[in-house]
C-alpha positions, -999 to 999 in steps of 0.1 A, spaced: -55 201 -504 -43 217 -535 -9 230 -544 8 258 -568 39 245 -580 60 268 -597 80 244 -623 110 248 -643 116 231 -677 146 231 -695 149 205 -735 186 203 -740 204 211 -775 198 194 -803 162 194 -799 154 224 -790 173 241 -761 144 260 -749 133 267 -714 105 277 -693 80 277 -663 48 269 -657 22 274 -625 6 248 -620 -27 239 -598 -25 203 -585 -33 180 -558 0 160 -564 32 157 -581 19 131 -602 -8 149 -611 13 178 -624 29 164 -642 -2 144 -664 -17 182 -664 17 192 -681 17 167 -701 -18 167 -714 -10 211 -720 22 202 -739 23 187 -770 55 195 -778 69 180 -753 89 150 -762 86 115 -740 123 113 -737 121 144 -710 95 131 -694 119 121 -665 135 156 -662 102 169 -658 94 146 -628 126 156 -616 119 191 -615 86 189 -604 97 171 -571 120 199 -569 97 224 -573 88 252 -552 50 241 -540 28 264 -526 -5 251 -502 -39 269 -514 -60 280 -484 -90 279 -510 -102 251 -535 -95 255 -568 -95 237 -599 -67 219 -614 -55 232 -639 -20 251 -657 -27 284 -646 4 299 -671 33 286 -690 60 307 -702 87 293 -726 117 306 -746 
């Protein structure tokens, strides 16, 4: 079974203080956050844990079809 998880992001000042969301497709947590990853290259390993973080606490949606994993949109300020 596949998910949408609808995650946010938030890099605190000084490095960037930007924010944002992305959709995600994914059969776990775990792997939402390697598909994240592997999107974002701008994301530095220091927020990696935040991002874990606020992917458990994401809003997670159960697919009644298959579908691929993959982002499906990220949106960032």
């Amino acid at each position: 079974m596949k998910y949408l998880y609808i995650v946010d992001e938030f890099v605190p000042y000084p490095i960037s203080e930007y924010s944002g969301l992305w959709n995600v497709i994914a059969e776990d947590d775990d792997e939402c956050f390697e598909l994240i990853v592997e999107t974002d290259n701008e994301m530095y390993p220091e927020h990696y844990g935040k991002l874990r973080e606020n992917i458990i606490n994401s809003r997670k949606f159960a697919l009644a079809d298959e579908e691929e994993s993959r982002v499906v949109e990220a949106f960032r300020t």
